[in-house]
C-alpha positions as CSV (number, residue, x, y, z in Angstrom):
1,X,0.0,0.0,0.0
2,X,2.9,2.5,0.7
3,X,4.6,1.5,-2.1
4,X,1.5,2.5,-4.9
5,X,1.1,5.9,-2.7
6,X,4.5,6.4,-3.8
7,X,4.7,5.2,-7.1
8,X,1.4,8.0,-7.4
9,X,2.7,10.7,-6.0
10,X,6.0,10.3,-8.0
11,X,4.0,9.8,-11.3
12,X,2.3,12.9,-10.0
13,X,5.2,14.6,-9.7
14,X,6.7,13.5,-12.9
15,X,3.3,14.7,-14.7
16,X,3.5,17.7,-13.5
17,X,7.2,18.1,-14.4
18,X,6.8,17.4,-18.1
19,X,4.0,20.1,-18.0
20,X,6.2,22.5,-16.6
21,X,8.6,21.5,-19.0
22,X,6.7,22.1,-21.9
23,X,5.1,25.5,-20.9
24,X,8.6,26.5,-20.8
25,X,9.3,25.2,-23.7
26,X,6.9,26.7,-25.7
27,X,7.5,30.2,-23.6
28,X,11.0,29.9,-24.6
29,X,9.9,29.5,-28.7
30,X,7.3,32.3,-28.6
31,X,10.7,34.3,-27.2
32,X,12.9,33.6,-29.8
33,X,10.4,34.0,-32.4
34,X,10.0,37.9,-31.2
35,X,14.1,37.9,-30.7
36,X,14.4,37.2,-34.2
37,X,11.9,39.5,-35.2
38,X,13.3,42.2,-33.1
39,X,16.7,41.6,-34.7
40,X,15.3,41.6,-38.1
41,X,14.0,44.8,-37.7
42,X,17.1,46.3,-36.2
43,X,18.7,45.9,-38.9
44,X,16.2,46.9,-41.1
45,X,16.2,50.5,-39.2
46,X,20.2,50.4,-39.6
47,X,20.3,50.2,-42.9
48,X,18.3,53.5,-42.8
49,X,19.8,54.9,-40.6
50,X,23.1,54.1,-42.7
51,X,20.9,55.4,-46.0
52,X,19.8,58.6,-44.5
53,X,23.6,59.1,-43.3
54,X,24.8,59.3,-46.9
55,X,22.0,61.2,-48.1
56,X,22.8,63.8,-45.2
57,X,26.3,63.6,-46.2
58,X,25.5,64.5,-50.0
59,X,23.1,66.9,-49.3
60,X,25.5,68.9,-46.9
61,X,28.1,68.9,-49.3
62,X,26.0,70.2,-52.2
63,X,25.2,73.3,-50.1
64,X,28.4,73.7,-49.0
65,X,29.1,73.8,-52.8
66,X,26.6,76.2,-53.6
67,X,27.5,78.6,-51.0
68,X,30.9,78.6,-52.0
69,X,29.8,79.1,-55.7
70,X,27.6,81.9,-54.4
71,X,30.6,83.2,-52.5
72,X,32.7,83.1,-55.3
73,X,30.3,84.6,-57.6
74,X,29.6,87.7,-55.7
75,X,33.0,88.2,-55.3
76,X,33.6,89.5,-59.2
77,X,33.1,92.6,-59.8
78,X,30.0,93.4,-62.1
79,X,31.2,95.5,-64.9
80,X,34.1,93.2,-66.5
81,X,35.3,95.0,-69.9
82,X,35.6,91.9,-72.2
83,X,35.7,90.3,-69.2
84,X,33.1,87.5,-68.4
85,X,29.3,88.9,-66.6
86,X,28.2,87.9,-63.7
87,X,25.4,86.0,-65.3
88,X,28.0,84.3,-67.0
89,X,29.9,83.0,-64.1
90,X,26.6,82.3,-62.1
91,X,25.9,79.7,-65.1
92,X,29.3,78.5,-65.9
93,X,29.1,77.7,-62.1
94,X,25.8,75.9,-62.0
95,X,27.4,73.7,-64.8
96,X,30.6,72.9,-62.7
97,X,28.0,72.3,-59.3
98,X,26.0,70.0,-61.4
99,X,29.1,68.3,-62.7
100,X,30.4,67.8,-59.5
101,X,26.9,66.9,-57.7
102,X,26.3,63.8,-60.5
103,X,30.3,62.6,-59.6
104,X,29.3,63.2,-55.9
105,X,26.4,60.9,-56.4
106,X,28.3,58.1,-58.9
107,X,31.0,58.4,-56.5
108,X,28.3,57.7,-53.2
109,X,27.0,54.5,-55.2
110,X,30.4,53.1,-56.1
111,X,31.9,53.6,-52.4
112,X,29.9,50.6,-50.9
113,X,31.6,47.9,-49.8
114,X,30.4,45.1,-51.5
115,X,31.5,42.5,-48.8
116,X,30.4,44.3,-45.6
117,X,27.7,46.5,-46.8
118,X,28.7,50.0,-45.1
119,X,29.9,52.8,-46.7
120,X,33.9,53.0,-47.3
121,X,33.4,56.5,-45.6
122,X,32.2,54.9,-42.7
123,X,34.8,52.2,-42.4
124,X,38.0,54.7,-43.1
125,X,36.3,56.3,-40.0
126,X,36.1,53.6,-38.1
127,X,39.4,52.2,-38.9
128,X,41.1,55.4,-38.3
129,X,38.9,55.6,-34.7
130,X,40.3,52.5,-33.6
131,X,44.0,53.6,-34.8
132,X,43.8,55.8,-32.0
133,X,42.7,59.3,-34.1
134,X,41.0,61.6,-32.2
135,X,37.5,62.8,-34.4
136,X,38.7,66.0,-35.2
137,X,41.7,64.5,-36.7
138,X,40.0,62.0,-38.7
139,X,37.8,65.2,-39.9
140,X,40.6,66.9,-41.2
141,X,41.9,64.1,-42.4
142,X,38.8,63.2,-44.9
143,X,37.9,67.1,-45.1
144,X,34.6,66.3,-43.0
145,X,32.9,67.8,-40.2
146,X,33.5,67.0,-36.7
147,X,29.6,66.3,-36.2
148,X,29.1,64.4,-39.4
149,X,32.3,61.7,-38.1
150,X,30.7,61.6,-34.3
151,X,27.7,61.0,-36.1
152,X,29.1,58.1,-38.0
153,X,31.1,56.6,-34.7
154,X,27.7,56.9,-33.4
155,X,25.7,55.0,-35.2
156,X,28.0,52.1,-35.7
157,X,28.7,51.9,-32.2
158,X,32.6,52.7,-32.1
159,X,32.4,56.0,-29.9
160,X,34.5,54.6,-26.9
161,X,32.3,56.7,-23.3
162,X,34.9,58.9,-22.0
């Protein structure tokens, strides 16, 4: 009689072992199923992040373009004798800022790396981070802003906390 009391509890005990078991189980699935979906979207919103980056980064560096074309062309004087107008060197540099805003652009698409996927802009700045450069160095260094290489060191997660 003892002996079937304890061979019911234990089968008790082993019942509700494997249900335990299994609602963990099943927890644990449901988990990994919103991990992976978490991590899938991560990286979708890095890649954006990584796309909006570059379009920043063109997009600064045409204004910075046009302001110094602007610069430049209200420096000349206005009455050139057989000299060329100021129309003239407002156009002739619209031609050179369009010239130079289609090579910016070809140059953009052609400086992926194919392998890893990120910008060769961002890995030059990552590389030279980790050489030890401080971020206004690596700035000068690529002729970019200060902001615009924390931004990059930010976003791929190098900035070491000071």
């Amino acid at each position: 009689m003892l002996m079937t009391g304890l061979l019911i509890i234990s089968a008790l005990v082993l019942v509700t072992t494997l249900v335990i078991v299994t609602q963990h189980k099943k927890f644990l699935e449901s988990y990994l199923q919103e991990l992976a979906l978490t991590l899938q979207e991560s990286r979708a919103v890095r890649t954006n992040l990584e796309n909006l980056l570059n379009q920043a980064v063109l997009l600064s560096d045409q204004i910075a373009q046009k302001l110094e074309y602007q610069a430049l062309a209200n420096e000349q004087p206005d009455n050139h004798i057989g000299g060329p107008s100021k129309n003239d060197a407002l156009a002739a540099d619209e031609a050179v800022h369009t010239n130079r805003d289609i090579s910016n652009q070809q140059a953009a698409q052609q400086s992926y790396n194919i392998e890893s996927g990120l910008p060769l802009l961002n890995e030059q700045v990552v590389a030279l981070y980790k050489d030890g450069y401080s971020i206004k160095d690596i700035a000068s260094m690529l002729n970019r802003g200060q902001g615009e290489i924390s931004l990059i060191l930010n976003i791929t997660n190098q900035r070491r906390v000071i």
